[in-house]
C-alpha positions in Angstrom: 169.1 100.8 143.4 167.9 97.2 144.3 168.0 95.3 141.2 164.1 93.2 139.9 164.1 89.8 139.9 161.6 90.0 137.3 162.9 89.8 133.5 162.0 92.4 131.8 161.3 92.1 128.0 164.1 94.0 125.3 162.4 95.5 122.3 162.0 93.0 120.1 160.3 92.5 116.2 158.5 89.0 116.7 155.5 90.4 118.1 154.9 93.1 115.5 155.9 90.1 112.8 153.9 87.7 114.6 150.6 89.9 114.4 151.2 90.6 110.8 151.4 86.7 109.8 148.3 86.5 111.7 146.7 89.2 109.2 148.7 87.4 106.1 146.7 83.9 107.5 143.3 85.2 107.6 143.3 87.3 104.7 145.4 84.2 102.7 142.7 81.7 104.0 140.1 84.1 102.1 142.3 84.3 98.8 142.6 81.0 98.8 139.3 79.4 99.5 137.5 81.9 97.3 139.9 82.6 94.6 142.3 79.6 94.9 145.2 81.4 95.4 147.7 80.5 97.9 150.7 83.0 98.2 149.5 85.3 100.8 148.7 82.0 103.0 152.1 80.7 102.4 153.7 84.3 103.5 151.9 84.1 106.6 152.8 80.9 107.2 156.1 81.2 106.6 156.6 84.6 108.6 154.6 82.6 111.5 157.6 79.8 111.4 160.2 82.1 111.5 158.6 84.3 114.2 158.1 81.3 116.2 162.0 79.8 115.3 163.7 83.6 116.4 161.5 84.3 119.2 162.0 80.9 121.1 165.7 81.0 120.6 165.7 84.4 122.1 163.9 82.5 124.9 166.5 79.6 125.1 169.2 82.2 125.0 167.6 84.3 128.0 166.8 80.8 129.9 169.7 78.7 129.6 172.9 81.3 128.9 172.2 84.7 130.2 170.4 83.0 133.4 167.2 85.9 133.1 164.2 83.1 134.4 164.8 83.8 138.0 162.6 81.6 140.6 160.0 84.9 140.4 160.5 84.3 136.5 159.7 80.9 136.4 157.0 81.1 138.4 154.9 83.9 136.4 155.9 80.9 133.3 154.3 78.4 135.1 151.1 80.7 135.7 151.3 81.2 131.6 151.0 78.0 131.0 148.8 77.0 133.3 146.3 79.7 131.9 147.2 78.6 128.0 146.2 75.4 128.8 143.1 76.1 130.6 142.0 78.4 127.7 142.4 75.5 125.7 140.2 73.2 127.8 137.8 76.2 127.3 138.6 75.8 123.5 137.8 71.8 123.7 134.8 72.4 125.6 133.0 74.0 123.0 133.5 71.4 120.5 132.1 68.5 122.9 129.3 70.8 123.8 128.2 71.0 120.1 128.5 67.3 119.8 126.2 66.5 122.6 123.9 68.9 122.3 123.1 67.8 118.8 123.4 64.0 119.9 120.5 64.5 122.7 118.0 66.7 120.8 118.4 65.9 116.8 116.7 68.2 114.6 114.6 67.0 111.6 117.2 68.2 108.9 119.1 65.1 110.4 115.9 62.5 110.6 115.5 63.2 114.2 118.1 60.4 114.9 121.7 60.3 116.0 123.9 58.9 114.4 122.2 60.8 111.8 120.8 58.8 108.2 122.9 57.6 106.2 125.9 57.8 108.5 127.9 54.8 109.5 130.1 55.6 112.7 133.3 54.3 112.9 133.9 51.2 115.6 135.1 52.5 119.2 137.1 48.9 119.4 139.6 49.7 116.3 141.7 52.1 115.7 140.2 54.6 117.9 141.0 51.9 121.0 144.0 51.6 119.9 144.9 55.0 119.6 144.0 55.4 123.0 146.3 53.3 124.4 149.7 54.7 122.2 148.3 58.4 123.6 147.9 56.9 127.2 151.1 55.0 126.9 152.9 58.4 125.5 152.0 60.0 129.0 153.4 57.3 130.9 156.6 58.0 129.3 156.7 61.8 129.1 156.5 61.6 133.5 158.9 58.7 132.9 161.3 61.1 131.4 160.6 64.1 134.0 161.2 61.6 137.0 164.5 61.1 135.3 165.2 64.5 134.7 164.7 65.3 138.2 166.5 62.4 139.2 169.3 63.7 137.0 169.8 60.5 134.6 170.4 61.9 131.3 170.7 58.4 129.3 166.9 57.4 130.5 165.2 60.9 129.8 166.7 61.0 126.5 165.4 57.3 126.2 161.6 58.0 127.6 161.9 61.3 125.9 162.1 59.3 122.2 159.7 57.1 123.1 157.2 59.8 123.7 158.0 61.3 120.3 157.8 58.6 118.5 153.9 57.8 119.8 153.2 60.9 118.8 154.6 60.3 115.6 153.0 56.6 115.6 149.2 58.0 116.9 149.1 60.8 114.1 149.8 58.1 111.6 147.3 56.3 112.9 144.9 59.1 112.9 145.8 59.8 109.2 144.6 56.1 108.4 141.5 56.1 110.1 140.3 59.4 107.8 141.4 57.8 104.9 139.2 54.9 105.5 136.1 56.7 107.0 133.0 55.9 105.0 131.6 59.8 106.1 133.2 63.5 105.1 133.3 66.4 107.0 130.5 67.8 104.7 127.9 64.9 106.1 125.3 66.9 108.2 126.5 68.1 111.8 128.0 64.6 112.9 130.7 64.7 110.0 131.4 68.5 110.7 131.9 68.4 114.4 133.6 64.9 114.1 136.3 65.9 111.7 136.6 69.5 113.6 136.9 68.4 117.1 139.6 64.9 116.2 141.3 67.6 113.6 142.2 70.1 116.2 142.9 67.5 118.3 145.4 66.3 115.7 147.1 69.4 115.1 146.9 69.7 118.8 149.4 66.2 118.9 151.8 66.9 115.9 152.1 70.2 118.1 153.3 68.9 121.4 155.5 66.2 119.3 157.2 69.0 117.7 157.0 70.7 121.7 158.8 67.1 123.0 161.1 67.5 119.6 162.8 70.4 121.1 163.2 69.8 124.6 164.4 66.6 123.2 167.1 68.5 121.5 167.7 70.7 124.4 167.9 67.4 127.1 170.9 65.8 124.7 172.8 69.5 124.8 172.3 69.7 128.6 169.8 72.5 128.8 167.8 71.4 131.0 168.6 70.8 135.1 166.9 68.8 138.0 165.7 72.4 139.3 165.7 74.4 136.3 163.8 72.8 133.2 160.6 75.0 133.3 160.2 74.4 128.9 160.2 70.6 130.0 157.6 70.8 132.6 155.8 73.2 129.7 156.1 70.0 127.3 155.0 67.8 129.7 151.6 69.3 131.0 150.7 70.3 127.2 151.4 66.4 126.2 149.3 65.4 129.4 146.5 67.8 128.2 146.4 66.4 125.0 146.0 63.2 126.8 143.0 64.3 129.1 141.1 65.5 125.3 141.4 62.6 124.1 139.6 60.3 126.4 137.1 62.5 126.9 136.8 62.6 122.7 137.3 58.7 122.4 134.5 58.4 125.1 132.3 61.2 124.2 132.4 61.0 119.9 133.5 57.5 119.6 132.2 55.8 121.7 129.0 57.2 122.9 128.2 58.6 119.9 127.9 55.5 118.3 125.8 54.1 120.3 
C-alpha cells in the first residue's frame, strides 16, 4: 500500500477543550458584565492558554522531530493561512466600513457633523505618526530576518528577529499611552465606539503577532527552523505584515481623515 503524503491528524483532546473554553468565555463574559463575577471567564481563559500551549507543541513536535509537514503538508499550511488572514481582512473591513459610513452621512443624534460635538480628535502628527513608523519599521525587519533565514545566517535572524519584537513591544506601549491621554471614551457617541473598537482589536491583533515572533524567536535560537523548511516563520511573517497593511489603512482612514 502506497503510503499519503498527507498528515493525518491523531485523536487528540484540544479541540473538544478548545470549544469548551470558548463556551466558558461567552458565558464568563455574561457573569461578569452583568453579575460581576469573574471565575467562569478566568476558566475559559485559562483552558484557552493551555489548549493553545499543548496543541502547538504537538505541532512543533510533528513539524520539527517526527518530520509529518511534507511539501503536500506545507502547502495545505500555507493555504490555512492565507485564508485566516483573508478572513481577517474581512474582519477589519467591517470596522472601517462602520467608520466611514457614519463619517459621510452623520445622523442627528450626533449634530449632523463629524467629528461629532463635543469630540476632540486626537492629532494624526503625534503619536499616531509615530506609531506608524515603529509598525512600518517592524516589517522591515521581520523580511530582514526571513532573507536571513533563507540565507541561512542564524546570528542576523536572531538579531532582526528581536528587533521586531521589541517594536511590537515598543508600539503597544505607545498605544497604551495615547488611550490614557485621550480626551474621548469609548461610550462618546459612534466616533468613540468604533474608534476604541477598531485600534483595540487592532491592538490585541499586535501583542498577538509579538507573542507569534516570541516563539519563532525561541524556535530560530534552538535551530527549528531551515532555509527550506520554516513554514511557522513565514506564518509569523505574513500575520506581522497584515497587521501592518491595518494599520495604515486605520492611521489614514480614523486618524487622519477622520479628523479632518
Amino acid at each position: 500500500m502506497k503510503r499519503s503524503p498527507y498528515h493525518l491528524v491523531e485523536l487528540r483532546p484540544w479541540p473538544i477543550t478548545s470549544a469548551l473554553r470558548t463556551l466558558f468565555i461567552a458565558l464568563g463574559l455574561i457573569n461578569w458584565l452583568h453579575y460581576n463575577k469573574p471565575i467562569l471567564l478566568l476558566l475559559g481563559i485559562s483552558t484557552m492558554l493551555i489548549s493553545i500551549f499543548q496543541w502547538w507543541r504537538d505541532i512543533i513536535r510533528e513539524a520539527t522531530y517526527i518530520g509529518k509537514h511534507t511539501s503536500y503538508v506545507q502547502k495545505g499550511l500555507k493555504l490555512g493561512i492565507i485564508l485566516f488572514i483573508i478572513s481577517e481582512i474581512c474582519f477589519f473591513t467591517a470596522f472601517f466600513w462602520a467608520f466611514f459610513h457614519r463619517s459621510l452621512t452623520p445622523s442627528i443624534e450626533i449634530g449632523c457633523s463629524w467629528p461629532p460635538i463635543g469630540i476632540i480628535t486626537i492629532n494624526p502628527i503625534g503619536v499616531p505618526l509615530l506609531n506608524t513608523i515603529v509598525l512600518l519599521s517592524s516589517g522591515l525587519t521581520v523580511t530582514w530576518a526571513h532573507h536571513c533565514l533563507i540565507s541561512k545566517i542564524r546570528i542576523k535572524t536572531i538579531l532582526a528577529l528581536s528587533i521586531t519584537i521589541i517594536l511590537g513591544i515598543y508600539f503597544t506601549f505607545l498605544q497604551t499611552i495615547e488611550y490614557i491621554q485621550l480626551s474621548f471614551t469609548i461610550a462618546d457617541s459612534v466616533y468613540g465606539s468604533t474608534f476604541f473598537i477598531t485600534t483595540g482589536f487592532h491592538g490585541i491583533h499586535v501583542i498577538i503577532g509579538t507573542l507569534f515572533l516570541l516563539v519563532r524567536l525561541i524556535r530560530t535560537i534552538k535551530s527549528h527552523f531551515s532555509n527550506n523548511h520554516h513554514v511557522g516563520f513565514e506564518a509569523a511573517a505574513w500575520y506581522w505584515h497584515f497587521v501592518d497593511v491595518v494599520w495604515i489603512c486605520l492611521y489614514i482612514l480614523i486618524y487622519w481623515w477622520g479628523s479632518l
